[in-house]
KOLGU-324945 format. One line per 5 residues: number of its first residue (from 1); their letters; for each residue z, x, y of C-alpha. Coordinates in Angstrom, 3 decimals. Layout:
% residues N
NUM	a	Z/X/Y | ...
***
This chain:
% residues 314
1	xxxxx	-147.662/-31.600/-40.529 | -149.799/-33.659/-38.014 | -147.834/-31.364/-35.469 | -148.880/-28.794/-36.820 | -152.214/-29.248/-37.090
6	xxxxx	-152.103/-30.433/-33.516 | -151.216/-26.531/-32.444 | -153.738/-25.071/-34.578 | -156.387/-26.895/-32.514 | -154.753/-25.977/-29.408
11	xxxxx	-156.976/-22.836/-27.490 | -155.597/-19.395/-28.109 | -155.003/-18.640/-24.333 | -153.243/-21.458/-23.695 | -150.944/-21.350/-26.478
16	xxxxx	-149.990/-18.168/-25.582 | -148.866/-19.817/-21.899 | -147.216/-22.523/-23.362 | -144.965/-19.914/-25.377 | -144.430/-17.751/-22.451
21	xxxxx	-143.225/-20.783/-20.224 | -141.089/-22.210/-22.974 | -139.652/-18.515/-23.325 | -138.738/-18.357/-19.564 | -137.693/-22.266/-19.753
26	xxxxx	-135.497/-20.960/-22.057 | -133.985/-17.580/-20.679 | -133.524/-19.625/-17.307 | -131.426/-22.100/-19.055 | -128.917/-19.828/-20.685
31	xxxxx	-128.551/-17.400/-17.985 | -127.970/-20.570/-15.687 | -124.882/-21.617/-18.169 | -123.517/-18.681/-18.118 | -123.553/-18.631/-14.365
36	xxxxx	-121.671/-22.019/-14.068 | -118.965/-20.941/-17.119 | -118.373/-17.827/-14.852 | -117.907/-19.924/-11.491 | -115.722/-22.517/-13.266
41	xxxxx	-113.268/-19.721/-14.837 | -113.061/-18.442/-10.877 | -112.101/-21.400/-9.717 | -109.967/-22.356/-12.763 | -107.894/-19.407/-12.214
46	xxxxx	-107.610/-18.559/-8.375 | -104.424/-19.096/-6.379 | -104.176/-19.147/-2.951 | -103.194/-15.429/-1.789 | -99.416/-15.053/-1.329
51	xxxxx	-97.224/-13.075/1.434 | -95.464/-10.237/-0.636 | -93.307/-7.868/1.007 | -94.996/-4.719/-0.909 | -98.328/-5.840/0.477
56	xxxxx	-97.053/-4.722/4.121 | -98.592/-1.951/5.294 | -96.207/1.342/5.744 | -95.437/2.787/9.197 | -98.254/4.295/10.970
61	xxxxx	-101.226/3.068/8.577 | -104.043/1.323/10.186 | -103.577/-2.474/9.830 | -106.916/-4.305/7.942 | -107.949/-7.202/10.055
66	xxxxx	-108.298/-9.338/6.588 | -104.217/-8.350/6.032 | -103.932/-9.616/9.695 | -105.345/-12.560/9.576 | -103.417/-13.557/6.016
71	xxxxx	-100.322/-13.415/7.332 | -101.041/-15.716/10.690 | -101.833/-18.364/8.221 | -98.418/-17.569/6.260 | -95.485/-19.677/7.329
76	xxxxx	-92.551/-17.077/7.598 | -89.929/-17.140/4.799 | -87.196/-19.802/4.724 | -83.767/-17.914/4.806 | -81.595/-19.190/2.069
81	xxxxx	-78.935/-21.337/2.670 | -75.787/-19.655/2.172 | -72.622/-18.977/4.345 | -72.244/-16.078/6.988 | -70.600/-13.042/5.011
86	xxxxx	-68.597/-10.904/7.306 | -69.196/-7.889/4.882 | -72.825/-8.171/5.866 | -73.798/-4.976/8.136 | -77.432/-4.397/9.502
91	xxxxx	-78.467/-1.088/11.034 | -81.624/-0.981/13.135 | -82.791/2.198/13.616 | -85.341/2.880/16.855 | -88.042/5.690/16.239
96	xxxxx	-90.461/7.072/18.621 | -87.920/7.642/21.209 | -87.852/10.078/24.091 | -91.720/9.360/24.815 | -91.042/6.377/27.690
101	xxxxx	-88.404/5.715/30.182 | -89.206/2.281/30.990 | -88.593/1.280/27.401 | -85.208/3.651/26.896 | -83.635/1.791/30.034
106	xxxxx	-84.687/-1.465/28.109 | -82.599/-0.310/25.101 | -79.785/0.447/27.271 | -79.306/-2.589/28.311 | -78.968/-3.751/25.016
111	xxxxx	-75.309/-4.004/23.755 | -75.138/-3.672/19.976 | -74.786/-0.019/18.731 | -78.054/0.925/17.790 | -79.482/4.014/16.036
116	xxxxx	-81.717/6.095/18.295 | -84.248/8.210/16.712 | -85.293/11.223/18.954 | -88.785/12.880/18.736 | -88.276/16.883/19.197
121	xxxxx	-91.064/17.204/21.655 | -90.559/14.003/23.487 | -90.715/14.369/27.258 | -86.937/12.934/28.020 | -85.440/13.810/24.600
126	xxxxx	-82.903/15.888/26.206 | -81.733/13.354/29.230 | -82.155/10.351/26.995 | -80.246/11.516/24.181 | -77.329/12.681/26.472
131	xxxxx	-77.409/9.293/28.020 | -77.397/7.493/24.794 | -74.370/9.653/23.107 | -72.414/8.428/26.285 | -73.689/4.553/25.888
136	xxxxx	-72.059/4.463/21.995 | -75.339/4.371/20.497 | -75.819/6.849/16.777 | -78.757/9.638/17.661 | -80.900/10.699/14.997
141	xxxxx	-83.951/13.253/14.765 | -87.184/11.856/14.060 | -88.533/14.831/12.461 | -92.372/15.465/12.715 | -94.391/16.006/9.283
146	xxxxx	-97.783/15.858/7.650 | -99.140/12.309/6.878 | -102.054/11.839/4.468 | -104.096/10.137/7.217 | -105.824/13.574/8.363
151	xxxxx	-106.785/11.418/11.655 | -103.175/10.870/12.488 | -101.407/13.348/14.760 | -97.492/14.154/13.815 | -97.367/16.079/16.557
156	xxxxx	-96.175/19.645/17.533 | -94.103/21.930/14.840 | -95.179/19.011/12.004 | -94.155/20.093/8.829 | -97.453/20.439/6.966
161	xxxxx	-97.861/20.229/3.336 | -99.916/23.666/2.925 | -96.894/25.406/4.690 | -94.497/28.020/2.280 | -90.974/27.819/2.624
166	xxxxx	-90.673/30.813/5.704 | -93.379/28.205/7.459 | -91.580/25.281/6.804 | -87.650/26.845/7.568 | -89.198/28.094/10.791
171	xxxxx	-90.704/24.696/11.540 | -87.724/22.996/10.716 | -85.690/25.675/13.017 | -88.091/24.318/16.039 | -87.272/21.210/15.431
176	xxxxx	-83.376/20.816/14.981 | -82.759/22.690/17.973 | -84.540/21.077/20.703 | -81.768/18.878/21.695 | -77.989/17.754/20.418
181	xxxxx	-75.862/15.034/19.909 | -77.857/13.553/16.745 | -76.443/13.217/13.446 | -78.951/12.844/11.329 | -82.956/12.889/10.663
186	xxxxx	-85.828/10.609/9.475 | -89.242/11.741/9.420 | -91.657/10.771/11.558 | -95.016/9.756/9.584 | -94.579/12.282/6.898
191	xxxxx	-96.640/10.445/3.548 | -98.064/13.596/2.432 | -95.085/15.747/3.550 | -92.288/13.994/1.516 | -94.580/13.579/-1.382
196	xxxxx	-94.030/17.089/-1.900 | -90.738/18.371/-3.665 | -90.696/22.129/-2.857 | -91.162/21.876/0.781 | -88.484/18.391/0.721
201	xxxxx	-85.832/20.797/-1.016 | -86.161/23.401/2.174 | -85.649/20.206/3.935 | -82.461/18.737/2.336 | -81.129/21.829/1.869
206	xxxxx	-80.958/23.085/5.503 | -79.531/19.448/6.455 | -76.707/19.870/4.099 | -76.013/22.952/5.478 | -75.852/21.670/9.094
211	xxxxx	-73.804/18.795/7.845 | -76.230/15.930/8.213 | -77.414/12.828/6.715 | -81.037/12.161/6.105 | -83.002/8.352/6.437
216	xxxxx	-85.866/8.677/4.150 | -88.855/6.098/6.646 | -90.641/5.630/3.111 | -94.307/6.002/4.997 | -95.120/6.635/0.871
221	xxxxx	-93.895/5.205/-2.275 | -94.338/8.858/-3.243 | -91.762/9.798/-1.160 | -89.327/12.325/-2.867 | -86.463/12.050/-0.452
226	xxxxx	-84.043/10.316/-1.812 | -84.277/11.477/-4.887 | -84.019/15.019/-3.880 | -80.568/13.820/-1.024 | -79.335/12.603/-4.376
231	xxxxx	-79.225/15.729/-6.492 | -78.237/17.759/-3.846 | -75.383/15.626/-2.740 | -76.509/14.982/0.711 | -75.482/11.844/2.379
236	xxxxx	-78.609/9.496/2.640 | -79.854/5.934/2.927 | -83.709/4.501/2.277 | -85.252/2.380/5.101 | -85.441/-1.774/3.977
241	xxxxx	-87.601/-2.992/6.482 | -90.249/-1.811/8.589 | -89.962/-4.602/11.677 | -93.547/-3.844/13.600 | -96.195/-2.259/11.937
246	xxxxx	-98.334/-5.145/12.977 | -97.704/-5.765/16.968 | -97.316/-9.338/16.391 | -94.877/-12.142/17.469 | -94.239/-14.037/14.553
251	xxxxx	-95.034/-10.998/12.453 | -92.186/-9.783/13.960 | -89.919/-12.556/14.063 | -91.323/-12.916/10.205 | -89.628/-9.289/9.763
256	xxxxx	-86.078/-9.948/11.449 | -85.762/-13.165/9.573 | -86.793/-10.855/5.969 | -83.783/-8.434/7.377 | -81.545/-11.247/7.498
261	xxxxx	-82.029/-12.115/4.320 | -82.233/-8.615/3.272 | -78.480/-8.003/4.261 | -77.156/-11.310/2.865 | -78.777/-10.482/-0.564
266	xxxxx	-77.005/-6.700/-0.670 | -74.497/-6.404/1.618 | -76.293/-4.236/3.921 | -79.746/-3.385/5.259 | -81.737/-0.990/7.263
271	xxxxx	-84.395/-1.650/9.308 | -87.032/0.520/11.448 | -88.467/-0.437/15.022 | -90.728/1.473/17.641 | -90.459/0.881/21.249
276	xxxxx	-92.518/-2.034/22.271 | -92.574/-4.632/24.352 | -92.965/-6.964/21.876 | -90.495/-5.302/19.626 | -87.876/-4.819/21.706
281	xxxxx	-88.244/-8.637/23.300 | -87.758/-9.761/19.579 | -84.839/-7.763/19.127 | -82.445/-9.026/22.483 | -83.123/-12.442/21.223
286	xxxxx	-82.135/-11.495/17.869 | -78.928/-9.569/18.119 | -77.176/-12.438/19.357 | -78.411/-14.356/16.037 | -77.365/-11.588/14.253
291	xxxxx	-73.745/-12.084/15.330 | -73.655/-15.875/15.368 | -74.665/-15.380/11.751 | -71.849/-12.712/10.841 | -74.170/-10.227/10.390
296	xxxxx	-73.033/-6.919/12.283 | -75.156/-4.510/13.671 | -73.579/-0.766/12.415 | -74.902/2.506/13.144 | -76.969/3.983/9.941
301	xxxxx	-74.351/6.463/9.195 | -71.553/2.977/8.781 | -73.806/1.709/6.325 | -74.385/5.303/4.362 | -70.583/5.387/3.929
306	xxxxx	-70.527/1.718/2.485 | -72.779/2.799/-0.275 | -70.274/4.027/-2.790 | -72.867/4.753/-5.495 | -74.509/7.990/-3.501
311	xxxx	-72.225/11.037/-2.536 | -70.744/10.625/1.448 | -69.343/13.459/3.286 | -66.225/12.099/5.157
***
């Protein structure tokens, strides 16, 4: 009561202050718990980002530094401990080609039958192909088509996504013709392109007809490709690895060891490379690992035939 009376005596104005303080006292207080309950949780529950494959960025997407700089502090996967299988077959497929010289007399020095993949319009598609028939190496055509990245550039005769089928069969026609040897395709960029079924089927369908195999690059998740090979019984395989997105030593060397393990785990494996000097310096020092390991290096078309679950022309 004596309290009470206390507060009665206690001028108007300033009781009113002493409420409002006590108020905001009060309000500071909880809103200050809450803060520190919220910043505990965080740290309670945060775990040290970890290198996943399906984080890697797909071919021809620009490269965040942040994603950069996570995977220089990332020690490269430890390959498991288990015994060379002989079975074990790795193709490596080489896009981009036709563009350079320097870099095509780089890869033909190179022993190991790899699988060339020929740009249509590339300056020295025609000698360069020849020249790599005659050297034992598999030619492919690395078909030009529409990417969702509007800034990116597939090139001349792309297949576009807006195209209707007398657009796209007329592309497509432009495209297979311009030199000869290959036997096979894989698109070049493409995301948006091979996201779409109607114009994939004009696709599949004319490479059936012409006898060939298709490599579906999976620049998008959304990628139709396979599916489509599959119902119309053309021979196909699905890249596994995408070796240099990020021009990067260890990144690459982080890649060839992934393919490794890749193979081991199903028998097999497919991997995509671009002529680059860092790429292709990787790769002499690692086909020789590839064979001390009992890994061989096959031409895609070796490996399509191995996979006895999808339809294979003989």
């Amino acid at each position: 009561m004596a309290i009470i009376h206390a507060f009665k005596r206690v001028p108007a104005p300033l009781f009113a202050a002493l409420t409002v303080g006590l108020v905001i006292v009060g309000l500071f207080a909880f809103f200050l718990g809450i803060f520190s309950l919220f910043t505990s949780s965080a740290q309670a529950t945060y775990r040290t980002p970890v290198y996943h494959p399906k984080a890697l960025l797909l071919e021809n997407e620009e490269a965040p530094k942040q994603n950069i700089q996570l995977f220089a502090s990332l020690q490269p996967e430890k390959m498991p401990a288990t015994a060379p299988n002989r079975s074990s077959m790795i193709a490596i497929v080489i896009d981009d080609m036709g563009l350079s010289q320097a870099y095509f007399d780089q890869i033909m020095q190179m022993g190991s039958p790899l699988t060339l993949s020929f740009l249509p319009y590339g300056k020295y598609v025609q000698e360069q192909a020849a020249e790599a028939s005659k050297a034992g190496h598999e030619l492919f055509l690395h078909l030009p088509m529409e990417p969702f990245d509007t800034r990116k550039d597939p090139g001349p005769n792309a297949l576009m996504a807006a195209f209707d089928n007398r657009e796209i069969a007329k592309a497509l026609h432009e495209n297979l013709t311009q030199f000869d040897g290959y036997v096979g395709v894989n698109n070049h960029m493409g995301s948006k392109f091979t996201a779409r079924s109607a114009g994939m089927k004009v696709v599949i369908r004319e490479l059936k007809r012409r006898g060939l195999i298709f490599l579906d690059s999976k620049t998008s998740s959304s990628s139709v490709g396979e599916g489509l090979a599959y119902q119309y019984g053309l021979p196909y395989a699905g890249r596994d690895i995408f070796i240099d997105h990020f021009h990067d030593n260890d990144f690459i060397e982080h890649q060839f060891e992934r393919l490794l393990k890749t193979a081991r785990i199903k028998g097999y494996a497919i991997a995509i490379a671009h002529p680059k000097a860092k790429t292709l310096q990787k790769l002499s020092e690692w086909l020789p690992r590839f064979e001390a390991k009992g890994v061989r290096i096959v031409p895609v078309s070796e490996i399509i035939k191995h996979q006895s679950s999808k339809p294979i022309q003989s």
